[in-house]
N, C-alpha and C positions, 0 to 999 in steps of 0.2 A: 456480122458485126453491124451493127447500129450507126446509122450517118444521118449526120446534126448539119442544118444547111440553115443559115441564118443572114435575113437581109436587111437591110434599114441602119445597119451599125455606123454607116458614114454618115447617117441624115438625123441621126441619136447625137451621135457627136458636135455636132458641127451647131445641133440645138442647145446641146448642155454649154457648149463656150459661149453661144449668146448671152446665154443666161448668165453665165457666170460675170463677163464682160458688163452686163445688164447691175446685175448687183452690185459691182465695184463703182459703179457711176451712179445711176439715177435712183436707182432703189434704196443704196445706201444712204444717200441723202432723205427719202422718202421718211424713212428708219427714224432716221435721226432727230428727226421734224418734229413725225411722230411722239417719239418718247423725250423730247425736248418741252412739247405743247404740255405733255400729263405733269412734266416736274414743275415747271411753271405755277400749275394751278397747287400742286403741293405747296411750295414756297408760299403763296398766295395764301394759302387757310394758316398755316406754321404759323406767318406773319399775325394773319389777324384773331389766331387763338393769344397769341404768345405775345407780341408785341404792337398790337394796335393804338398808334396815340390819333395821327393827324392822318395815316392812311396812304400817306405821300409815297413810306418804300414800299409796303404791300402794290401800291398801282404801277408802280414803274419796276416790275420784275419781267424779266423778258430773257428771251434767249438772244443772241448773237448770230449774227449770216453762219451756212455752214464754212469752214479753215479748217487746212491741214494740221494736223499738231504731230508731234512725233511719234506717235502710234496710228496715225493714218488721220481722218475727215472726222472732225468733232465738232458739238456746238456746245456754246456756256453759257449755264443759266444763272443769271443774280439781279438783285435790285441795280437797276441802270440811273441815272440822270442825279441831280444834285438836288438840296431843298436850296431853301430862301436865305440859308447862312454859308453858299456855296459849298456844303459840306456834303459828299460821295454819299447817295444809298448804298454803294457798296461796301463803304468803311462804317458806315454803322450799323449794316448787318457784319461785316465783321468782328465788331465793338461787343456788340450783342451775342453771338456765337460763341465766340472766343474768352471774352471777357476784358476789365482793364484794369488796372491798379491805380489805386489813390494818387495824385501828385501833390505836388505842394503848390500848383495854380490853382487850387480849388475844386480839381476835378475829383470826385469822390469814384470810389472804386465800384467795377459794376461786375458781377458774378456772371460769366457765362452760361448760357443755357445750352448750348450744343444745337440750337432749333434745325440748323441744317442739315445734319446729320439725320435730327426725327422725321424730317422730310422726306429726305431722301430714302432714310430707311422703307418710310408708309407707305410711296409711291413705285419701291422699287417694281410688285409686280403689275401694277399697273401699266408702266414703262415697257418693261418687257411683254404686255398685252398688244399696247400701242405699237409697237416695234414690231411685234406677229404676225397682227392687221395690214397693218401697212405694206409688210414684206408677201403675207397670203395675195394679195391684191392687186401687187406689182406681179407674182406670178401668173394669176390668173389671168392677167390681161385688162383688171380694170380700173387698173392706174389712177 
């Protein structure tokens, strides 16, 4: 009968939980960085295919520190900071997205485009490239 004698199986293990330990912390942040940085620049062309006037939300689109959300370590990407009427880059790419209906202040109705969606759509495998990269990189030790 044939005998199998195998060694290193404690020094296999004890590497694979680093690792794993490793991705739950630093890598995954790495990750996220990563495919945070490409959606970014998505938003950013979306913007100035689709809605370029004054350039104000296209410039101020950015991600968020990484935070926990309820599915673990995320970051969010949208136009950040306000223009000169105190009015949210993020509510006017909301405005924009989404769409608004006439009021009777004057405001005329504006047909949503979806651009965030096409964004995210275009970028998606790029996202997931940068996310690869990053994670290939974290393995190999060149952080």
């Amino acid at each position: 009968m044939a005998r199998l004698r195998v060694s290193g199986l404690d020094e296999l293990e004890a590497r694979l939980k680093s690792l794993e330990a490793g991705l739950r912390g630093v890598a995954e942040v790495k990750m996220l960085k990563a495919g945070a940085a490409v959606l970014v620049e998505a938003w950013q062309g979306e913007i100035q295919e689709k809605h370029h006037l004054t350039g104000e939300m296209q410039r101020n689109v950015g991600m968020t520190d990484v935070h926990t959300g309820k599915d673990g370590l995320e970051i969010s990407v949208y136009p950040q900071g306000t223009d000169n009427h105190r009015i949210t880059n993020a509510q006017k790419a909301y405005i924009l997205h989404h769409g608004r209906v006439a009021t009777h202040k004057g405001k005329k109705a504006i047909k949503g485009d979806k651009f965030v969606t096409a964004a995210e759509k275009k970028a998606k495998p790029a996202v997931y490239a940068a996310m690869q990269q990053a994670l290939n990189e974290y393995i190999s030790g060149k952080e």
